[in-house]
N, C-alpha and C positions, 0 to 999 in steps of 0.2 A: 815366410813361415811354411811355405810349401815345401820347400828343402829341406826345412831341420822336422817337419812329418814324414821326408821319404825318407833322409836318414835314419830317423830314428826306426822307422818299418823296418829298413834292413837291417839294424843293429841287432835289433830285440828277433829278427828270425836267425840273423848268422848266430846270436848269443844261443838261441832253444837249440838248434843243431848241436852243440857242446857243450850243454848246460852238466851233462853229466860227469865232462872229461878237463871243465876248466877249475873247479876246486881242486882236481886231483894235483895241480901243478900248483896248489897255493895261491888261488886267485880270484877277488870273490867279485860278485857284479858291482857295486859300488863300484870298484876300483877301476874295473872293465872299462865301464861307462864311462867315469870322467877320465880318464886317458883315452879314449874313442872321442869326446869333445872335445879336449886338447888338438888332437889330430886334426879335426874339421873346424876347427873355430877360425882361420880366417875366411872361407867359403860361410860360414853363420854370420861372421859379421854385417854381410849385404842381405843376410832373410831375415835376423832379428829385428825390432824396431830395437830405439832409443833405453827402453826403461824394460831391458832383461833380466835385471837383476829385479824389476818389480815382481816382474812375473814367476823369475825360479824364489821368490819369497813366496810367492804363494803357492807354487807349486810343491816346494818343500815343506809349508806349513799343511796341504793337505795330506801327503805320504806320513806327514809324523800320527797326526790324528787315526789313520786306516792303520799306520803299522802299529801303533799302542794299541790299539783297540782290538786290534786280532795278535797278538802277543797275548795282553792278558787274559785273554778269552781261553789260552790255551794252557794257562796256572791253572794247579790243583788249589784251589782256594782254602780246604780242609787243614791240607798241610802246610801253606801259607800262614794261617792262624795259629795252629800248632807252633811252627817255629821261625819266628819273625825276629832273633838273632841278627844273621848277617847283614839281610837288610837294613832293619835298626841302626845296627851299629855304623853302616855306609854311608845314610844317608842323616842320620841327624849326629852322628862322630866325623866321620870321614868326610862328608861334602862342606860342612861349615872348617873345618881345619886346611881341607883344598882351598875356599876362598882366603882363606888367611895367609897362608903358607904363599899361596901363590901373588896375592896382593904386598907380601912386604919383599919376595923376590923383583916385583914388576919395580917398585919403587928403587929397589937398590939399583936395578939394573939402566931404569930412564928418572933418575934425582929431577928433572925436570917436570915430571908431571905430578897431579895434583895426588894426595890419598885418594880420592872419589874416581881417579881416574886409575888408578891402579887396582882397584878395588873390584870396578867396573870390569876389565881385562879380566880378572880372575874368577868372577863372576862369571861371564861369558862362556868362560872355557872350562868349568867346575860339570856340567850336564855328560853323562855317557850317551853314546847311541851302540846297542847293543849288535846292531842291522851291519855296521861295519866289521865284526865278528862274528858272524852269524854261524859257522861251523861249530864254535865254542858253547853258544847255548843251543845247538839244534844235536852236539854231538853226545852217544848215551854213553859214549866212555865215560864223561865228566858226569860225576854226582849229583841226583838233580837237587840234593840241596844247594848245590854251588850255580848249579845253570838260574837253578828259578829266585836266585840270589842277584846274579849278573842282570837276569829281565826284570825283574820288580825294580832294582837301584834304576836301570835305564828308563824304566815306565813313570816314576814319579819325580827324579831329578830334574828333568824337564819342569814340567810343570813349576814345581819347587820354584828352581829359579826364576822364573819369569818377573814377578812383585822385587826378589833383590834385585836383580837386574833393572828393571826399571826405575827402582830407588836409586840407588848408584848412578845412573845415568844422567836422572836430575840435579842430584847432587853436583856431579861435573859439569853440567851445561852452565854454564854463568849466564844464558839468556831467560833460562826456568826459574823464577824465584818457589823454591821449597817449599812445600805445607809445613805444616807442625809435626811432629811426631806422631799426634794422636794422629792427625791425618789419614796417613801411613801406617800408621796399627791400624786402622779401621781397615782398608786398601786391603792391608797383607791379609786380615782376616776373613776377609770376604772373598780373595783370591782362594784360602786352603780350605775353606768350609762348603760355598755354594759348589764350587765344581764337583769334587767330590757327592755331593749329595743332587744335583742336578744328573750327573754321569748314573748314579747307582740307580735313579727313577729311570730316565731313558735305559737303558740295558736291562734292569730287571723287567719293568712293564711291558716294553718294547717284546723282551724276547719270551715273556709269557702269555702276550697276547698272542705273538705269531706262533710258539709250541701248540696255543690254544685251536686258530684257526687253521694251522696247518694238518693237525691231528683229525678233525672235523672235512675235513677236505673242501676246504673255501681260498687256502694259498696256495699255489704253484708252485711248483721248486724253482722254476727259473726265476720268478720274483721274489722265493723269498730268498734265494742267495745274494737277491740286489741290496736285500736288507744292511749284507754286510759294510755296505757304505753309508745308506741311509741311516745308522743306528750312530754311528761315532760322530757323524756328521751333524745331526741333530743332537745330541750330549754337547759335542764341540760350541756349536755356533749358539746354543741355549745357555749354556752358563757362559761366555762372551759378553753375550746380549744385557744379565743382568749382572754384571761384574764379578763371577770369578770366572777361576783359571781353567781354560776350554781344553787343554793336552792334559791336567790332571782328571779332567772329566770323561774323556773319552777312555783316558787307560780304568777309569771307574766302571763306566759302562762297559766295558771289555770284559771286567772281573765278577759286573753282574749277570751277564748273558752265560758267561761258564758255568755262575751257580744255579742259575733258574731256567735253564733249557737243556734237554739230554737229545731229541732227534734235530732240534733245529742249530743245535751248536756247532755242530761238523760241519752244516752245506754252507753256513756265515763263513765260518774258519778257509773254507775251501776257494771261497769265491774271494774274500778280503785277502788273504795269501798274494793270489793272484793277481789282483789289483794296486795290491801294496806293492808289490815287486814291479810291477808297470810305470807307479810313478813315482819310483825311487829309480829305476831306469831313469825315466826322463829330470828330473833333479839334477839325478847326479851327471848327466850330458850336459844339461846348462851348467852347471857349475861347473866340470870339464871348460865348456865352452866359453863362459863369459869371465868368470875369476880365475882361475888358476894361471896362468900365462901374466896378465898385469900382475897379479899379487907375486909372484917368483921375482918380474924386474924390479918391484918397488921396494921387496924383501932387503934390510939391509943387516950387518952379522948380530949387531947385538937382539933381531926379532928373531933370527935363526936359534940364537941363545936361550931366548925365556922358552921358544916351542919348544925347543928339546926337552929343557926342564921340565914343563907344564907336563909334557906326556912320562917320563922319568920320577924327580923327585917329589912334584907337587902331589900329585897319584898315589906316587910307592910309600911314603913315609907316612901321610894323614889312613892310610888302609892299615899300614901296621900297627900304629897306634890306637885306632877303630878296634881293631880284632883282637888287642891284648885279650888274656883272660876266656877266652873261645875253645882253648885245647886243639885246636885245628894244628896241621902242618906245615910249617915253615916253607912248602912249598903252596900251598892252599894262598898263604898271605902274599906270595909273590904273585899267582895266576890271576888272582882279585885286583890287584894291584895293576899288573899289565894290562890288563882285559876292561880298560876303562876308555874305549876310543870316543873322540871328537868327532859329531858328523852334522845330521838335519839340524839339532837344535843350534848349536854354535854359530852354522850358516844363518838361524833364520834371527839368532842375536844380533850377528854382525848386520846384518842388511837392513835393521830393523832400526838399530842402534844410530848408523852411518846416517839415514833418512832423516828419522825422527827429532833429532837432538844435534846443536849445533857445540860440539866440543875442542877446543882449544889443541887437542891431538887424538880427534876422531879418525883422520885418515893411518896413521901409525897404529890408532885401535884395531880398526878393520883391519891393515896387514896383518899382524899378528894373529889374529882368531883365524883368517882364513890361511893365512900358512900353517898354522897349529891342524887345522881339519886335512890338509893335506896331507901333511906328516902321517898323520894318523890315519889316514884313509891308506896309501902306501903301508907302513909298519903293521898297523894291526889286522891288514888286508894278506900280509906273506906270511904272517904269522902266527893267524889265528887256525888255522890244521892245524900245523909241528905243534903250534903250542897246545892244542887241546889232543891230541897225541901223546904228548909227551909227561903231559899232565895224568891221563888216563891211564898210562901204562905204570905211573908212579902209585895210581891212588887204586890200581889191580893188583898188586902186591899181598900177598898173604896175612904179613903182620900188621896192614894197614886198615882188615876187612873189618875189623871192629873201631874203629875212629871216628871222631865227631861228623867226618862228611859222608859215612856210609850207615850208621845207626839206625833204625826206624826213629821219627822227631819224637815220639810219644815216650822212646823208651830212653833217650840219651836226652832229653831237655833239660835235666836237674842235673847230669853232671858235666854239659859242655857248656854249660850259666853260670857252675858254681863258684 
């Protein structure tokens, strides 16, 4: 363990040295890091113990909690309410059409496995993480109805999945005998209800207590930027605790600290950034380090096959259908479309899924998701500059400035709905 801390010391200062000069060449930290684990993973395998993958499961389950929660923190909430369109349509059109789409692909492709188990796969891999693209919603070329479109789909699809995903799972385990359906409505509904409403108390209260005592001069700035972690962390592990969904709670509490704090919202924002990027550093090094190398020899062509699709047509075609009716541009439906990368959640699926649940072709599960996050960590890693470039320079065009992605929401809601 004391090697993969020196390593990672050095990584993360050679990385600040040219933190400024490595997007310029199309290259985003995610990708950095796990090809820098790749590089030293057999020198890891004598400092890791046994259960690496336990630990980058929780190491990736905490970077998801800090980076939802300081993403949402940084939504205009105003204009989120105003126009909840894209989103909408993503995630309760598009994300339920990707599990479909992709679960009758899985089954055509492996005729051997169960429906629950193809279903499962597409499930798995239906979650965006925004963080593997990070140029594309942090860049102001792109229209922030389309960025804060990109980060809300990545803030709640997580979550979201979690309940199918573990439905699915059961279902394919032939050792879990299945509740009832009520069961499971009970489950699902307590997954999208408590978190949410646990998230919104911790983030609202939280950050209007600290606005409170910080204004009063009773908090420190040094401790109340630690809040940045404490705040998700406690949303997170509090709706856990009394069964719902801890990642839809934390991007909750993220979205109530942007509306109910204005001094103390910047020093959270500033210190959770920094933290977030620390351990998605380290994430994505284990992941470098411990999966990507087996998952490439165990990879065989027809999982080369569903990845490709999965990032390709499972994506592109449920978003174009999603967005019918929106007036947007046919370029608009393709950058949505692309701009949907595989990353923390999928990994914390897989590793989660692999452990938990004893499946008839769990190990072919796991290849496939974790060469799916690869793929995509590579492609939407070289991609996401040119593409939000390219994007940007289409949607700067003159006869474009009045379009559904550039309007003020209050003044184009009636006719990019109608």
């Amino acid at each position: 363990m004391t090697h993969l801390l020196l390593m990672l010391a050095l990584l993360v200062l050679a990385y600040a040295t040219v933190s400024n000069l490595i997007p310029k060449i199309a290259l985003t930290a995610p990708l950095v890091f796990a090809a820098a684990g790749v590089l030293i993973s057999t020198a890891l395998t004598s400092s890791i113990h046994s259960d690496a993958r336990e630990l980058l499961k929780h190491v990736a389950e905490l970077t998801l909690v800090v980076v939802l929660f300081t993403d949402a923190s940084r939504i205009n909430a105003r204009v989120l309410l105003d126009e909840l369109g894209f989103p909408v349509r993503l995630l309760g059109i598009g994300m339920p059409l990707t599990i479909l789409l992709g679960a009758v692909i899985a089954k055509l492709l492996f005729p051997a496995w169960s429906v629950w188990e193809a279903t499962l796969l597409s499930a798995m891999l239906a979650p965006t993480d925004a963080a593997l693209g990070q140029a594309v919603v942090e860049s102001e070329r792109v229209p922030q109805r389309i960025r804060q479109a990109l980060n809300v789909e990545s803030g709640l699809n997580d979550g979201i999945a979690v309940p199918i995903v573990l439905l699915f799972a059961s279902l394919a385990d032939a050792q879990v005998k299945v509740d009832s359906a009520t069961t499971w409505l009970h489950f699902l509904s307590l997954q999208l209800s408590l978190g949410p409403l646990v998230g919104i108390a911790a983030g609202g209260l939280g950050g209007r207590l600290l606005e409170t005592t910080f204004g009063r001069g009773w908090t420190s700035e040094r401790y109340l930027k630690l809040s940045g972690i404490a705040i998700p962390v406690l949303a997170w592990a509090g709706a856990t605790a009394i069964g719902g969904n801890g990642f839809i709670a934390a991007f909750c509490a993220g979205l109530a600290v942007g509306c109910s704090t204005t001094s103390v919202r910047s020093r959270i924002q500033e210190f959770g950034e920094g933290e977030g990027t620390l351990l998605s550093m380290v994430a994505f090094l284990l992941f470098g380090a411990t999966l990507v190398m087996p998952t490439l020899s165990a990879a065989q062509p027809h999982d080369w096959y569903y990845a490709a699709l999965s990032l390709t047509v499972v994506r592109l075609l449920p978003v174009g259908i999603a967005l019918i009716g929106m007036k947007n541009q046919p370029s608009t439906t393709i950058f949505l479309g692309w701009f949907g990368p595989r990353g923390l959640a999928t990994l914390i699926f897989a590793l989660l899924v692999s452990t938990e649940f004893d499946l008839p072709h769990g190990s072919r599960i796991f290849t496939i998701a974790v060469l799916t996050a690869i793929m995509s960590l590579i492609l939407h890693g070289i991609t996401s500059l040119p593409g939000a470039n390219w994007y940007g320079s289409l949607m700067d065009k003159e006869d474009l400035k009045n379009e559904c992605e550039h309007v003020i929401v209050t003044e184009h809601l009636p006719r990019c709905r109608r």
